[in-house]
C-alpha angles and dihedrals in degrees: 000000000000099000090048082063105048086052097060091049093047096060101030129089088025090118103027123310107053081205103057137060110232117204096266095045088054096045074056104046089046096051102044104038100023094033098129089056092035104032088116079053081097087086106099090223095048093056093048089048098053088042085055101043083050096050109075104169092045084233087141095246143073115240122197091262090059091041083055090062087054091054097041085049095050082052103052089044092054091041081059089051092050103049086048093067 
């Protein structure tokens, strides 16, 4: 959990808010930490499509509570590909 966490601090407020993830800071924090699972998150659609779906109040950011539905999600996708094995 820890590390989750650190995640989300070390790439937000580097463009305003240190408590929220821009665009920009997510399209960062999901290629370099989740770049095995995002590494298609190059395509310009694809990215706009996973920071709307985030953010859920259209306030233009993602705050830590929306980054926590990306993660939840991630979790629940990888417990799939694991109970299919």
């Amino acid at each position: 959990m820890a590390l989750l966490i650190s995640a989300f601090h070390n790439y937000s407020g580097k463009e305003g808010d240190k408590f929220t993830l821009s665009k920009s800071e997510l399209k960062e924090l999901l290629t370099k930490e989740l770049g095995d699972i995002f590494a298609k998150s190059q395509d310009a659609k694809a990215l706009d499509k996973i920071f709307k779906d985030l953010d859920a109040n259209a306030d233009g950011v993602v705050d830590f509570q929306e980054y926590v539905t990306l993660v939840a999600c991630i979790t629940m996708l990888c417990n799939k590909s694991f109970t299919k094995k």
